[in-house]
N, C-alpha and C positions, 0 to 999 in steps of 0.2 A: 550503185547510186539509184537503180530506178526502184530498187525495195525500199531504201530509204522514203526515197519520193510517195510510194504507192503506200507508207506505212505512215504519214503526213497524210495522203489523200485520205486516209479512212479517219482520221481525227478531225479533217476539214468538216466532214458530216457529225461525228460526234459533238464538235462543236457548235454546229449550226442547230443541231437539236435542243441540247445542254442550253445552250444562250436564249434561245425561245421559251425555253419549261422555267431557267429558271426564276428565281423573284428577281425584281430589278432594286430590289432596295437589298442585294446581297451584299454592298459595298458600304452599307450606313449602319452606324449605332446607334439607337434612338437614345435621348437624357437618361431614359427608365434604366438603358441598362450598364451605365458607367456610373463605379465607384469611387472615390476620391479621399484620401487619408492623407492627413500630417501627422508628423509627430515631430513634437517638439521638446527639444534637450533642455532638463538643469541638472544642476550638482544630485541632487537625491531625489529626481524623480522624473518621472516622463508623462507628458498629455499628449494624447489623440483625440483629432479631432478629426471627426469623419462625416461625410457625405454620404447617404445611402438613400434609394426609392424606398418609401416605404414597403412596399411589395415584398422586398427582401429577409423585412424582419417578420410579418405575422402571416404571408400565404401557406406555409405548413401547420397554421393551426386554425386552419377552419374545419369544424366539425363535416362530417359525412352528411350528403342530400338524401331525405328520403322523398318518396315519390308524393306524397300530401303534408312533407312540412319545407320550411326554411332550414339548412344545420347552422348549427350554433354558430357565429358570427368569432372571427378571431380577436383577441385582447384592442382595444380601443377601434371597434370598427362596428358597423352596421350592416345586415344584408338587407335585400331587396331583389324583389323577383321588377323586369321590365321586358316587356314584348317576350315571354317566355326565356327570358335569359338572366340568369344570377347576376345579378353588379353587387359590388363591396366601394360602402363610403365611410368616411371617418367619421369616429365617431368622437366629434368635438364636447363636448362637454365630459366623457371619459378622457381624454387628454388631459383638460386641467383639470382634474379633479385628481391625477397620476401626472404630474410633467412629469417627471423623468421615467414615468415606465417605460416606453419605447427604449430608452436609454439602458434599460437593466437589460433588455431583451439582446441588444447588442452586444452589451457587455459579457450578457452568455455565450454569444457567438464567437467571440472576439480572441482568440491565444493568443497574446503576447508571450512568449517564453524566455527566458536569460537562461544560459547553460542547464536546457532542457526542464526551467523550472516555470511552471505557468505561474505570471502573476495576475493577481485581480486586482479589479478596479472599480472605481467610483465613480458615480455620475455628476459632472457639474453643472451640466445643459445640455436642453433638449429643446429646439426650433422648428417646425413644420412650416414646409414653403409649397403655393403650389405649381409645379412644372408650368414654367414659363416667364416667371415672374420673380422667379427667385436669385437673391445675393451673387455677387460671384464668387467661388471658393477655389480658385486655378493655385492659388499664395495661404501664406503662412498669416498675410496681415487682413486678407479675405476670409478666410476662416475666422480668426480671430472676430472679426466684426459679423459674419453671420452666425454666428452662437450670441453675437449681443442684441442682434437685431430681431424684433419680433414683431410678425407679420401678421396682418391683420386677414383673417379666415373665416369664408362665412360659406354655411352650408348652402347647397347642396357643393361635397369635395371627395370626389371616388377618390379609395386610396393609389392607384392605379397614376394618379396625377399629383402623387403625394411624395414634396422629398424631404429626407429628415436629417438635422445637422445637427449633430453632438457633440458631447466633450466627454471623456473618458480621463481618470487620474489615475497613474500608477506610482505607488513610492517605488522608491531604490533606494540599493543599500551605498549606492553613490555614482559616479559616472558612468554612463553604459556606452561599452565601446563594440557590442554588436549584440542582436537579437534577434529572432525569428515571429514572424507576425503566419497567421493563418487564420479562417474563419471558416467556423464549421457548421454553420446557417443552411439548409438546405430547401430550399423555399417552394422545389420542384415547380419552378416556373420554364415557359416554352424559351427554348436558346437563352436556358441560364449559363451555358458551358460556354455561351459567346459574353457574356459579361467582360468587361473592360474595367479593370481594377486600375488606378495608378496611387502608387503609394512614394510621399515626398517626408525625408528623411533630413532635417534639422540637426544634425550632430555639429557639423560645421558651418564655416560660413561659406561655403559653395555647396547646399542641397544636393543632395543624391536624389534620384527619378529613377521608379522602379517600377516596370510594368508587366502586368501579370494576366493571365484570359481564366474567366471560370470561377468557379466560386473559391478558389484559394483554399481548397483544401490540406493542399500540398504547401508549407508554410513557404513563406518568402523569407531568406535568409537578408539581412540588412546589417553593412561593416562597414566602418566610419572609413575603413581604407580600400583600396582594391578598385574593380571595376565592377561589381556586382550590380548597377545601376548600367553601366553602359552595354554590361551582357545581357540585362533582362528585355532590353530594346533589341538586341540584334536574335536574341533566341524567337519572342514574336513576330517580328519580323519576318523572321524565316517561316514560321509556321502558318502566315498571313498567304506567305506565297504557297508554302505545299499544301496546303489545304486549301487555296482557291484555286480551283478547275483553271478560270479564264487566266491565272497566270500561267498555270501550269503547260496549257495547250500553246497559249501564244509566243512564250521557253522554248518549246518542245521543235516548234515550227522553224522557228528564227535559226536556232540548233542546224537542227538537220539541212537545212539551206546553205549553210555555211558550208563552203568546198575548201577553204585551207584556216589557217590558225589565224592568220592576219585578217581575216574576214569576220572569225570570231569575235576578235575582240573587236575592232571596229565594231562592231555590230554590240557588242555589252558595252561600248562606251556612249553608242547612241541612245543605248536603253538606257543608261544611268542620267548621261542629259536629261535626255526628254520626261524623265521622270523627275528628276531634281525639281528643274522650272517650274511647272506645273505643280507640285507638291509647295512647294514654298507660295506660291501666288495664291491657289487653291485655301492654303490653310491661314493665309495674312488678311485671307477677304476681295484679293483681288481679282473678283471673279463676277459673273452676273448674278444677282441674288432674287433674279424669280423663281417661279416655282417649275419654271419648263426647264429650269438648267439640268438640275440633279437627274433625270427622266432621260433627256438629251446627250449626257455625257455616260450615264449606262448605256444607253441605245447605243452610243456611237465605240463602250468597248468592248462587245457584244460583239458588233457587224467588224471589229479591227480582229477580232480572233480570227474570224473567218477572210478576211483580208489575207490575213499570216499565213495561213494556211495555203489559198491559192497563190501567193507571193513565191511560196517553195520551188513555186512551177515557172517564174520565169526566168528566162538567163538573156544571158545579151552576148552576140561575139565579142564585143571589149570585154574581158576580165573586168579593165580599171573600172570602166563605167559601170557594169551592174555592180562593184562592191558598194561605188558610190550610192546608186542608185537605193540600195538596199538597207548602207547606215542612213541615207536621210531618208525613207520609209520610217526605218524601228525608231527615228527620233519623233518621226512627226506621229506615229501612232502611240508611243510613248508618253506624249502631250495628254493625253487622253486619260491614260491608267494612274498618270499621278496625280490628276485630277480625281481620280475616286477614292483614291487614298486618303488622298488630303484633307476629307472631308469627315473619314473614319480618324485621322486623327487632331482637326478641331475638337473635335466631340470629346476626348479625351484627355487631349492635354491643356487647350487652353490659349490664347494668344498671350495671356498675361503671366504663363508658369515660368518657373525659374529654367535657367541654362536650358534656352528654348530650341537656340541651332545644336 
């Protein structure tokens, strides 16, 4: 038990390091970089309509800098040197003079495939909104209305604050009863591989929700039956957790403190509480909405790692009392972690998205 302890104590410091270095906005997805796709069912044909930052479709095609010019500016956009730093703006009067270029641009990115057959498609509309200001598209009948909706844009508009909603048409040779969607847009933008994709699947009348990280290279299989939609939530999920440090360390803690089976779970049921609450309140709004919150509840599960950690170290002669002691800790520090979830998945899916619990 006391290697245990002492193998806990050395994560308490790596923790305490880790939580100081790293960003505090490691639990947030900013607009720029969640994608958002329907697609909608008929008898012979299928429409996507998607959500994307501009940045997505034309940062891979800006020309090379050399040391005494501007490089070539990508397809509807403008460069500009400021305070010795590149910015890229749209470049609106190339927009309408091309509406649907952006749209073709997509459309090259975009694999739709049916029994490994890529279909193409056509552009019906093309909307440019700028970040903050824009439509809601969480729905089928939000999409809908923000590809009819046209928004009035006036320069100066970095593309960077640029988001674009389309419409894509594919025929069929008749009912599509599963297909695989992927995009192979590579935009080599900084934590493109954190990208937030969610794709909402119209075959029936209970939508499938389908969520994916990264640029979707790897296609998203989509089948009118199954649970492929409730796997695609519980596979990020898991990778939300192994790949964030602070869950992994404050796990690891809780764990090893545990001295029999029944303490265990006690202890995963206090996690899952205090995660639930907080995760639901967090994501409904029912939260404080200044600007010191989100800052506030990083700081505070930051300093709960390292809680966890020295928590390993206390015990109590009551058994009963430290088990207690220790599920109403991981509840109440658990308040905290689903608060930063919560908030990575606002951004994502929406209060307004369909089969939202």
């Amino acid at each position: 038990m006391f290697k245990t302890k002492g193998f806990c104590f050395r994560y308490f410091f790596v923790s305490l390091i880790l939580s100081l270095t790293l960003s505090a906005s490691a639990h947030f997805l900013l607009n720029l970089n969640v994608r958002v796709t329907h697609v909608e069912h008929s008898v012979d044909n299928l429409r996507v309509f998607m959500r994307t930052p501009m940045p997505y479709l034309v940062a891979d095609k800006v020309g090379e800098q050399d040391d005494d010019a501007l490089p070539d500016a990508a397809p509807f956009t403008t460069n500009a040197m400021s305070n010795s730093q590149l910015v890229h703006f749209v470049d609106l009067q190339a927009v309408m003079s091309d509406p649907n270029g952006l749209g073709q641009i997509a459309e090259g990115g975009l694999h739709l495939l049916i029994d490994d057959h890529r279909l193409r498609g056509t552009v019906e509309a093309v909307r440019l909104h700028r970040v903050g200001i824009e439509p809601g598209f969480a729905t089928l009948a939000e999409a809908q209305q923000a590809v009819d909706t046209e928004t009035a844009l006036t320069p100066p508009l970095f593309v960077g604050d640029t988001i674009v909603d389309l419409v894509l048409h594919y025929d069929t040779d008749g009912p599509v009863q599963s297909y695989s969607i992927a995009n192979v847009l590579d935009p080599g933008l900084p934590d493109q591989d954190q990208t937030a994709n969610l794709i909402l699947d119209y075959a029936s009348d209970t939508p499938q929700i389908f969520r994916s990280r990264g640029l979707i290279t790897d296609p998203v299989e989509v089948q009118q039956e199954g649970y492929g939609g409730f796997l695609s939530f519980v596979w990020e999920g898991t990778r939300h957790n192994l790949e964030g440090l602070d869950h992994v360390l404050f796990v690891v803690c809780l764990v090893i403190g545990a001295q029999t089976l029944r303490a265990l779970l006690l202890r995963a049921t206090g996690f899952t509480v205090g995660h639930s609450v907080t995760l639901s309140l967090g994501f409904f709004g029912f939260v404080p909405s200044g600007v010191w919150f989100v800052p506030a509840v990083e700081t505070g599960i930051a300093l709960s790692i390292i809680f966890a950690a020295a928590a390993a170290f206390m015990s109590f002669k009551d058994r009963a009392r430290s088990e207690f002691a220790m599920v109403l800790l991981t509840t109440l520090i658990d308040l905290l972690h689903g608060l930063g979830f919560s908030f990575v998945l606002h951004k994502i899916l929406q209060v307004t998205s369909p089969n939202i619990w």
